[in-house]
Steps between C-alpha positions, in 0.01 A plus 500: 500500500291404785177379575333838576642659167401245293118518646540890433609421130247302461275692673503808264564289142103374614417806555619672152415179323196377626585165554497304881828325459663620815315219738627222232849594472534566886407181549723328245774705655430385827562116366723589265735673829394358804780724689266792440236357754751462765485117382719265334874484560614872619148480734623157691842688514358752650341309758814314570690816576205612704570195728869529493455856623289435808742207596806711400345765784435229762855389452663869574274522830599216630840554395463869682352329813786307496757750482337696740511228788857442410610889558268472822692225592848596411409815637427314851773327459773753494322718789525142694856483419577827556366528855712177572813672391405820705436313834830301437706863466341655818558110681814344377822646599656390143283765302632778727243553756797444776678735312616843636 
């Protein structure tokens, strides 16, 4: 049973009965179960995993940054190489270039 159901209960057993004990008991609730305010234990854990979700999400950019720059430069790299290898065929009589 939640907070808003309870108020509701309440809420319509003042009405039939004529009473006002809805304010009283919400509030005794409210000390009684701190969780229900969004205090107390479950409302610092909350908090906590708030803050371990923002620096979970700076982590994976920078980790995506990172592996970004690496493919770039991998990337580079084998174009570099590759361009070496081709001006060594077309140059070097030992890849064939002689060849005919």
């Amino acid at each position: 049973l939640n907070h808003t159901g309870f108020s509701k209960i309440l809420k319509k057993f003042d009405k039939r009965t004529g009473l006002a004990t809805r304010e009283t008991k919400l509030k005794e609730l409210r000390l009684s179960h701190s969780f229900l305010n969004g205090g107390g234990d479950i409302g610092k854990a909350k908090e906590q995993l708030g803050g371990l979700a923002i620096r979970l999400d700076r982590i994976i950019a920078r980790h995506t940054k990172m592996v970004k720059k690496a493919k770039s430069r991998a990337r580079s790299h084998i174009m570099r190489t590759n361009k070496i290898l081709a001006d060594l065929k077309t140059d070097s009589p030992f890849f064939g270039a002689g060849e005919s």
